[in-house]
N, C-alpha and C positions, 0 to 999 in steps of 0.2 A: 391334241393331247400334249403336243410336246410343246405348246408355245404356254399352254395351262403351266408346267411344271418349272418355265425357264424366268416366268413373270413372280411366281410364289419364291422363288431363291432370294433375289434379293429382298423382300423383306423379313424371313428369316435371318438372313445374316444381318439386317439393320437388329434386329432385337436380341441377338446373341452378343454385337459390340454394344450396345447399349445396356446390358446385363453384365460384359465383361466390364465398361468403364464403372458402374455403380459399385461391382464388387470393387477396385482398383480406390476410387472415390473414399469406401468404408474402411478397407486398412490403413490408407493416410490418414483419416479421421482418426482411427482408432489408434496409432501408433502418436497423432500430434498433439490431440487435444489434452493427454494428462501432462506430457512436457510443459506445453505453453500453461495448461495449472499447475504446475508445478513453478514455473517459470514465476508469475505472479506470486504466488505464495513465497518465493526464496525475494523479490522483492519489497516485499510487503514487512518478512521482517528485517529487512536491511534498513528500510525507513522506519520502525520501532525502536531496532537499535540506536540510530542515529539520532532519533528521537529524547533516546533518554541518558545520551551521550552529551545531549547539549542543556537535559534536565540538570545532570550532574555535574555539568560545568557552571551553570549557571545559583547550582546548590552552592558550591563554592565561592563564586563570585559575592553571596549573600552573606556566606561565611566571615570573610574577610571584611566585608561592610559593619556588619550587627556584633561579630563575635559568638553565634552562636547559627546552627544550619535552622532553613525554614523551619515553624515548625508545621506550615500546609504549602497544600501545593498556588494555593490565589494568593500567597506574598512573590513569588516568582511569575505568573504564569501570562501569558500576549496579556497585554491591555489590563493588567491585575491593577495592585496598590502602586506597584511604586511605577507604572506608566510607561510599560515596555524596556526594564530597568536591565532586566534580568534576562531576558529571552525576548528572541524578534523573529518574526514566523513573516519571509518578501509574502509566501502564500499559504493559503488551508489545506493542508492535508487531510484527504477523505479517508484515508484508512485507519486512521486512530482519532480516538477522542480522550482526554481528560476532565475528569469531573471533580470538585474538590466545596465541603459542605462547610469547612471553618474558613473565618478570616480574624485574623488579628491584625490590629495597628501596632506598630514596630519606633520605636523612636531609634532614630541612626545616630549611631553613638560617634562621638567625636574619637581622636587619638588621644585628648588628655584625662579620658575618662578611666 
């Protein structure tokens, strides 16, 4: 009877640490996973910001060329009209996209006009 009762112990205690490490497991989970989405999300819009930092620079730059700002987003935009004139993107950024339905051609006006 007693070697019955001394063999049952340790696998009790194996499924009581294995019960203690899952719950242990589920509070790190649960205290990291909204940080780390959170995390992502405060990224995400740092690159939209910056996004439309170098839209608005680049609004500018069109300014000073034309004398008047775009009046779409496909006179400025990667690989648009004027051929990467206005904005240059080394790579694609998956978290945003721009979509733009007008095009106009632009004649670039000289300084003696």
């Amino acid at each position: 009877m007693l070697c019955r009762r001394a063999t049952k112990a340790p696998h009790v205690m194996t499924l009581i640490k294995l019960l203690a490490v899952i719950v242990i497991v589920g509070i790190l989970s649960a205290i990291s996973i909204p940080n780390f989405l959170n995390h992502i999300r405060r990224s995400r819009v740092a690159e939209a910001q910056t996004a439309l930092a170098a839209i608005g620079g680049a609004s500018e730059v069109f300014r000073m060329d034309f004398m008047v700002y775009p009046p779409a987003y496909a006179d400025i935009e990667f690989g648009g009209i004027h051929r990467d004139r206005y904005l240059q993107d080394p790579w694609q950024a998956p978290n945003y996209s721009w979509s733009c339905s007008s095009h106009c051609q632009l004649k670039r006006r000289s300084l003696d006009d």
